[in-house]
N, C-alpha and C positions, 0 to 999 in steps of 0.2 A: 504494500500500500504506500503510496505517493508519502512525505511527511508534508503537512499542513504550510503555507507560506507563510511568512512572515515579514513585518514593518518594524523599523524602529521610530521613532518620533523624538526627534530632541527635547530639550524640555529643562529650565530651569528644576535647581533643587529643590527650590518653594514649592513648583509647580509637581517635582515628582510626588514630594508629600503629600499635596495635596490628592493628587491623582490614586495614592497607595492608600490611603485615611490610616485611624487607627487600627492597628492591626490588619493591615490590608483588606478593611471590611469595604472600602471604595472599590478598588481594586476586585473582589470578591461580585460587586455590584454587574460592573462592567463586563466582566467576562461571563455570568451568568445571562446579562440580557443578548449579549451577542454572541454567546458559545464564542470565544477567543479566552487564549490562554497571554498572563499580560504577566511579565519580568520588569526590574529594575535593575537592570547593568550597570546604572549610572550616568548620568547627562542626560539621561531620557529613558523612555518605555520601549519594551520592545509587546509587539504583537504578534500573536501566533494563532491564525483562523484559515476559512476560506475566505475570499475576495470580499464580500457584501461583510461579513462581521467585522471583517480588519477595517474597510471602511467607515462603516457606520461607527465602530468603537472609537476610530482614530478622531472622527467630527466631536464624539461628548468630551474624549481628552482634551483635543483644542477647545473645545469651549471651556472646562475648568481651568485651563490653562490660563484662558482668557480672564476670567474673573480673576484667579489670583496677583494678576497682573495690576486690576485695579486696588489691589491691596486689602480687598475682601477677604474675610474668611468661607471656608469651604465646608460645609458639612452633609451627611446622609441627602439632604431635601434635597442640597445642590447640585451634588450627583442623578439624584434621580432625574431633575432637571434638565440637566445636561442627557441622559438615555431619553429622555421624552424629545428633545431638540430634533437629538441625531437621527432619533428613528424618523420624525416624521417632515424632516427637513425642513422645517420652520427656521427662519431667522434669528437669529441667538439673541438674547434679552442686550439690548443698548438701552441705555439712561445716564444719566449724572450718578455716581456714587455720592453716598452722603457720608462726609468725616462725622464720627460721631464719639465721642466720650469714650466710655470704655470696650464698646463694641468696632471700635477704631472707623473703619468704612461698610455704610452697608451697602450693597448693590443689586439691584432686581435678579431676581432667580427665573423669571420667566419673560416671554416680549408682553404679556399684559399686566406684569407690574413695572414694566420697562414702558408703556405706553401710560400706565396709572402716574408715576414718574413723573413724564411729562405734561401731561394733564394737569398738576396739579401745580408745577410752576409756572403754566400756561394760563391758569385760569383762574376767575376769583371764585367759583361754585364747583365743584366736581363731586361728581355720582358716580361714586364704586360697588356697582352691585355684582353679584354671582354667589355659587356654597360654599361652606365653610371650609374650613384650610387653606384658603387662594393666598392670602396675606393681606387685604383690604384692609384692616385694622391695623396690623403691623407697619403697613407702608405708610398710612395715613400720621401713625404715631411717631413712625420716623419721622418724615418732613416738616410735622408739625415741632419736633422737639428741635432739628436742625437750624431751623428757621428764629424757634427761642434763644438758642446756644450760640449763637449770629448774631443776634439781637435784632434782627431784623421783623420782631413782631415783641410788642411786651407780657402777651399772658398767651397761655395754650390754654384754651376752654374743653374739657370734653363733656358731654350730654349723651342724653340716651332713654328711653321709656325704664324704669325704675321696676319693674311689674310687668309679666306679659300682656296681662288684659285688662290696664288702669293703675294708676301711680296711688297703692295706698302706703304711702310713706306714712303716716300716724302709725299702723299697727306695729311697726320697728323703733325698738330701744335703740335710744341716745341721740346724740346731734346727726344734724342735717349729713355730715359726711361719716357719720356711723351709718346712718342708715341707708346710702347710698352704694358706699364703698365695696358693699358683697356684688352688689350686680357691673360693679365697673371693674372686675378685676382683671379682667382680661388687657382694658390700659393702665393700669397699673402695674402690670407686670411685665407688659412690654417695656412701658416708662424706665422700671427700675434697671431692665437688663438692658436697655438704652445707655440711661446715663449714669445706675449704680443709687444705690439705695439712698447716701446719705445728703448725694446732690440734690434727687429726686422730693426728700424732707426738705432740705432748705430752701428750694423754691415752692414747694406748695405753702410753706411759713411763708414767706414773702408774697403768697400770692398770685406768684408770676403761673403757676396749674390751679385751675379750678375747675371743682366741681358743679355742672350749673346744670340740676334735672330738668326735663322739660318742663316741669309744670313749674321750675321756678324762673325759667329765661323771660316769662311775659312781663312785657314792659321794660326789659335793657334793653341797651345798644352796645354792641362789643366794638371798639376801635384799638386800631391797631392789635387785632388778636386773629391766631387758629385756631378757628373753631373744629371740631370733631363731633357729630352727630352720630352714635353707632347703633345698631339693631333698628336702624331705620323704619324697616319694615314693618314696626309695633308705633311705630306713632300715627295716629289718623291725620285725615285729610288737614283740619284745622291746627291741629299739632305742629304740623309740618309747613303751613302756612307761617306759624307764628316764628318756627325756627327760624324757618330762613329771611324772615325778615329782621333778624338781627344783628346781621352783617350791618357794622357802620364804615368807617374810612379806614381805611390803610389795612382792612379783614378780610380773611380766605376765609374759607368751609369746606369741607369734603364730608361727602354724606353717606353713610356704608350701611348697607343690607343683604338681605336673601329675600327676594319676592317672594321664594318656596314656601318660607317658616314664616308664613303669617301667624301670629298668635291672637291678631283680635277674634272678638266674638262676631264678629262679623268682616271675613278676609278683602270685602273688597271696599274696607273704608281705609284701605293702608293708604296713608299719603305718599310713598316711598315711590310708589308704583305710578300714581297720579301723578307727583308733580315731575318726576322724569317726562311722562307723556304731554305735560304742556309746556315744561321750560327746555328739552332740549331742539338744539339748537337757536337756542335762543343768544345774544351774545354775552361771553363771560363764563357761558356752563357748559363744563364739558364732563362728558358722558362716558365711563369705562366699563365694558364689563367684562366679568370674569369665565369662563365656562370650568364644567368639569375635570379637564383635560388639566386645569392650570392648578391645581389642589398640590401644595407642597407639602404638604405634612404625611404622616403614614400613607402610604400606595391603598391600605383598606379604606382610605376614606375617600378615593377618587373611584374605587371600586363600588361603594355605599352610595355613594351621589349618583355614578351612574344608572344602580339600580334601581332608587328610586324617581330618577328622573323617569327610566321606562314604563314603571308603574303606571307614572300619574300618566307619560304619553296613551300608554293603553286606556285608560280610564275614562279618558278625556271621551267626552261627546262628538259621536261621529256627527258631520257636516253632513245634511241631508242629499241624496242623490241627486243630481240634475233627470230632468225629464226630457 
């Protein structure tokens, strides 16, 4: 039998690291999506397939390569990232990296948080919707905090529905941001691993992050601030009116949901959904969305998304026959 051909790829050191992960679980990644057998001789990878695995495999190396380049770190998601690129030949995620505290540069892992990216430096409204794990909140919490860390905005506002089906903040022990802070945890945890626990306390002491539930935004004006609206998809119509008209001067917003996960008691009073359908293209709002396909977290979760998408596709009411 023939033995298998093989590539080498040069490659900084950084990059081979990157490329091997811990314990060559990267590495391990890579050669299971494309049956290739992957070495590190040194100065670069060597590859060992037939023609179509060496290929495709050599395109996800280049693209990790690529991001380490931007001084990003590289983990599990990133990898997978990169085998999602290669196989379906899509354009590798371009954007601005954001220098950030102690997560040093982040940089898009997919082209639609590479498209989210720019959208959001592009525009003073932008709508990030798609399922969960795409990074919508993550990306959102970057920009928003890089923009703080710049000084180029003086408060980072995040909001959010409090309660899936109405803000009963009375029934919750303690102050306003006791009783808030279980449901925002998801930016706060981003926050922390942003910019590290203790920065993250001395600017919400100061102020400069705040908590501001929807049911308590009515009646401010935010200037000079990023806003973050999240779980979008739980605030109604009027809710979501009131939001966004709280952008004053020198303020962004980005507004992040799953039209999937309506939780009102009634799905088609989401404002999420409405006011996409009347302000985009409107000028200043710009519009991202996310699909299944872009899910960076566990590969069961882009597998879960997909399932239930086909679900509900079946479910859906057929359109009656023409005559």
């Amino acid at each position: 039998m023939r033995p298998a051909a093989e590539a080498f790829v040069p490659l900084s050191d950084d990059a081979v690291r990157a490329v091997s992960g811990p314990h060559s679980r990267h590495a391990a990644l890579i050669e299971d999506a494309f049956k290739v057998m992957m070495e590190t001789p040194g100065g670069g990878v060597r590859l060992r397939g037939d023609n179509k695995g060496r290929e495709t495999a050599r395109r996800a190396v280049d693209l990790i390569a690529r991001r380490v380049e931007t001084g990003a770190g590289v983990d599990e998601s990133d990898v997978r990232a990169a085998i999602s690129a290669a196989r379906s030949g899509d354009a590798p995620a371009q954007g601005s990296a954001l220098p950030l505290g102690r997560r040093g540069v982040i940089a898009p892992k997919t082209a639609a948080q590479a498209r989210y990216l720019e959208a959001l430096a592009s525009c003073e409204l932008v709508f990030g919707t798609g399922p969960a794990g795409t990074g919508k909140t993550f990306i959102a919490v970057a920009y928003g905090a890089s923009l703080l860390m710049r000084g180029e905005v003086d408060r980072l506002v995040v909001t959010r529905p409090a309660v899936e089906a109405g803000e009963r903040l009375g029934f919750l022990p303690g102050d306003l941001n006791e009783k808030v802070d279980p449901y925002l945890a998801p930016i706060w945890e981003a926050l922390s691993d942003i910019m590290g626990g203790e920065a993250l306390r001395r600017r919400r002491e100061r102020g400069e992050i705040e908590v501001a539930p929807i049911a308590f935004m009515r009646g401010r004006t935010f200037n000079h601030a990023f806003i973050i609206v999240d779980e979008a998809q739980n605030t109604s119509r009027m809710q979501m009116k009131m939001a966004l008209t709280r952008i004053g001067e020198g303020a962004r917003m980005a507004v992040n949901g799953d039209p999937s996960q309506v939780d009102l008691p009634n799905p088609h009073d989401s404002g999420l959904s409405h006011a996409i359908s009347i302000l985009e293209g409107v000028k200043g709002v710009g519009v991202n969305r996310f699909e299944a396909s872009d899910v960076v977290r566990h590969p069961m979760v882009e597998r879960i998304v997909k399932a239930y998408d086909a679900d509900a596709a079946q479910r859906a009411p057929k359109a009656p026959a023409g005559r």
